[in-house]
N, C-alpha and C positions, 0 to 999 in steps of 0.2 A: 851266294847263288847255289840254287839245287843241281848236281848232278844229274843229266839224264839217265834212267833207267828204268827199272820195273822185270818182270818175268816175259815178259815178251816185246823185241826189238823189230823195229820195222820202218821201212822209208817215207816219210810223207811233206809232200806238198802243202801249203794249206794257205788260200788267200785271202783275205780280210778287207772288207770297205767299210766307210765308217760314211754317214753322212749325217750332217749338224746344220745349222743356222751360219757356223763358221766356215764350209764348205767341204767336199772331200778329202778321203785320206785312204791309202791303198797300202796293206800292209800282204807281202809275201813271205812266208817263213819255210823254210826248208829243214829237215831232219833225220840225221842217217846217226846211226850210236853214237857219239860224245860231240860230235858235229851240228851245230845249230847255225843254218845262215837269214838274216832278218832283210831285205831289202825294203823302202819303206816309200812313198809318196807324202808329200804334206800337201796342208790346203794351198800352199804356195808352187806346187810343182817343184819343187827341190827334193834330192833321191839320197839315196842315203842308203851303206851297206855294209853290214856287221855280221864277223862272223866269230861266233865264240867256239873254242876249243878245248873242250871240258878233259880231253885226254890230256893234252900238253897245259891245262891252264893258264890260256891267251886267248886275245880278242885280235880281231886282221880288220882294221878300218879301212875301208875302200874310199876315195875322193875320186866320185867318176867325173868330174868337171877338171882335175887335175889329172887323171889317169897316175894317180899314186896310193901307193897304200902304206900303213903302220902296222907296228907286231907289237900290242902292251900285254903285258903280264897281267893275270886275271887275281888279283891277289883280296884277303878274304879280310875285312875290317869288322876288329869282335870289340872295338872301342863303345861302339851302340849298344851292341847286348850286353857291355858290362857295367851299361849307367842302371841305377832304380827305377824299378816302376814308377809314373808319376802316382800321386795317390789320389787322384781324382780318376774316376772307374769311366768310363764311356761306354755305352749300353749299345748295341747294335742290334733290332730286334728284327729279322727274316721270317715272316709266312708267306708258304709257297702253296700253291692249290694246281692239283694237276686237274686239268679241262677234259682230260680223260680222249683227247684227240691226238689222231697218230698220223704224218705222214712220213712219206719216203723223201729223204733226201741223201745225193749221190750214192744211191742204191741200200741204205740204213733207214731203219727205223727211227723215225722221234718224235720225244713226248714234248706235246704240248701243256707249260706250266707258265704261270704268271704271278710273280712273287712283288710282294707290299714291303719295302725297307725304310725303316725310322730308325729313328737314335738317340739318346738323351745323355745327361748325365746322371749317373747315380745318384739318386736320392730327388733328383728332381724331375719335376712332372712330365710324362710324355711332349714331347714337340708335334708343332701343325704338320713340320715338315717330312716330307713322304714322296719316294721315287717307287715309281711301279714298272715293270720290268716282264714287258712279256717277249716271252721266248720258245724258241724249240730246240730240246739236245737230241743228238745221238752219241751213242756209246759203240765203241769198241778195244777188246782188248790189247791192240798194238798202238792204239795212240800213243801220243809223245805224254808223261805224265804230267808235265805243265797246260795241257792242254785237256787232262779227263776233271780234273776237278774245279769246284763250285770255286769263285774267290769273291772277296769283298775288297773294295778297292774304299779307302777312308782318310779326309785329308786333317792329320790332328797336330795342333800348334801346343808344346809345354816347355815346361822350363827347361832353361838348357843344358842341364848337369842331369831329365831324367829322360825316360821315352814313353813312349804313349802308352796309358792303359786300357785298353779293348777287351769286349766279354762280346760274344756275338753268342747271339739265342735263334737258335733256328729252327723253327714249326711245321710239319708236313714235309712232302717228299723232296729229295735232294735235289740240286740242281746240277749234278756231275755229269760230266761229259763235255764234250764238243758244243759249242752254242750256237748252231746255225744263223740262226735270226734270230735279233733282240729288236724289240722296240720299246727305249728306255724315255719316259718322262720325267721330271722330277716335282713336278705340280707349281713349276712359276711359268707356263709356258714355252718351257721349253724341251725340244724333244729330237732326240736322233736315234738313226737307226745303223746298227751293224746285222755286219749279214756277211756270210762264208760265202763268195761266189767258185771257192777253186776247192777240192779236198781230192789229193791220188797218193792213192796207195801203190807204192812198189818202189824198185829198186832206181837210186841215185849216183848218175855219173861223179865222180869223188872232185872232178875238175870243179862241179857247182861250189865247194868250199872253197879253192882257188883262186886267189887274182888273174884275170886276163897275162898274158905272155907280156904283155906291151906294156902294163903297169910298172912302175920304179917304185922302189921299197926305198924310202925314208925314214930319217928318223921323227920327224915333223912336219903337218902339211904346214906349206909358205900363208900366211898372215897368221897361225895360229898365235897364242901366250906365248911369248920367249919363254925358251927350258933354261932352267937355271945348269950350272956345269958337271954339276953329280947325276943329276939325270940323263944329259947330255952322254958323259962318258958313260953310265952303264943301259943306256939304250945303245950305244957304237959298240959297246963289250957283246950283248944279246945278239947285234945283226953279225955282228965275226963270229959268233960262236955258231949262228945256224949257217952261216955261210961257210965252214969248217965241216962243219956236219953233215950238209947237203953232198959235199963233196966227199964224205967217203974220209976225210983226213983225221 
């Protein structure tokens, strides 16, 4: 996981809907320095609420149907990046075309661009298959950095001992920034739209990273995977130790 930062820190709101053929999805993220809280909607109505803590490195899983929450250690698995490359290359080819259209959204400029994404495998011929993606950014220099730049999202199956190999080739103007609206097809007919309905700039009561007063801190919500007993004991070790802590002892 990226650390938040960048040269300039600031508080923001920002809420996300997604709409598909599978139905809604309503994502709220919240962002003050090393603080990120995720609340989430799925097409099912079930809510969901995570908050990472990039200062202390830990995650606070909220169960707002249980009114409890968990405190897991955010810890950093380099077993992936120390498998080989597979040697099969994956080609990601990105042309983007700005339309050269500007509007205002929550008081920013943005560029209207609409990018052509295909893919192949090295050495063999371009594919049919092609997601078009039109969109509008804006840019500003206190966004949250997970949030200013382009990304490629790529789902790749290889052998198990390596990890994926990706070349992304990207043509014409970038697409960094904030994504206001996308309207993403992939050319089987099927097609959804996200779209930023929330974006505020300014400052965050610190209570929003918080659990409600009336939450219980556990060490596991009730139906989850039995914890085996090493885990057991040093998730009871973690909550005596901030419960030590909290108090000043």
């Amino acid at each position: 996981m990226a650390v938040l930062g960048g040269s300039l820190r600031a508080d923001w709101k920002i809420t996300t809907q997604t709409n598909s053929e599978s139905g809604q999805s309503v994502v709220t993220e919240y962002f003050s320095g090393g603080l990120k809280r995720t609340d989430s909607v799925d097409p099912q109505g079930r809510r969901h609420v995570t908050v990472l803590d990039f200062d202390h490195l830990r995650q606070i899983v909220w169960n707002l149907d249980l009114r409890q929450y968990v405190i897991q250690p955010m810890t950093r698995y380099s077993g992936f990046s120390s498998r080989p490359l597979s040697p099969q290359v994956t080609v990601i080819d990105r042309a983007t075309t700005d339309t050269g259209e500007r509007r205002t959204f929550f008081g920013l400029a943005a560029r209207h661009l609409v990018t052509r994404v295909t893919s192949h495998m090295e050495g063999d011929p371009p594919s049919h298959w092609e997601r078009r993606i039109d969109g509008w950014y804006i840019d500003s220099d206190t966004l949250p950095r997970e949030k200013r730049g382009g990304a490629v999202a790529f789902l790749s199956i290889t052998a198990a001992n390596t990890r994926p190999n990706i070349r992304v080739n990207q043509s014409g103007p970038s697409t960094a920034g904030l994504a206001v609206l996308q309207k993403i097809s992939d050319g089987q007919s099927r097609e959804w739209t996200i779209e930023v309905t929330e974006s505020v700039e300014g400052p965050l009561d610190k209570q929003v990273f918080t659990p409600p007063p009336d939450f219980k801190r556990v060490i596991s919500f009730s139906g989850d995977y039995p914890l085996n007993w090493t885990r057991r004991l040093q998730l009871l070790w973690e909550w005596c130790h901030d419960l030590l802590e909290s108090s000043g002892v």
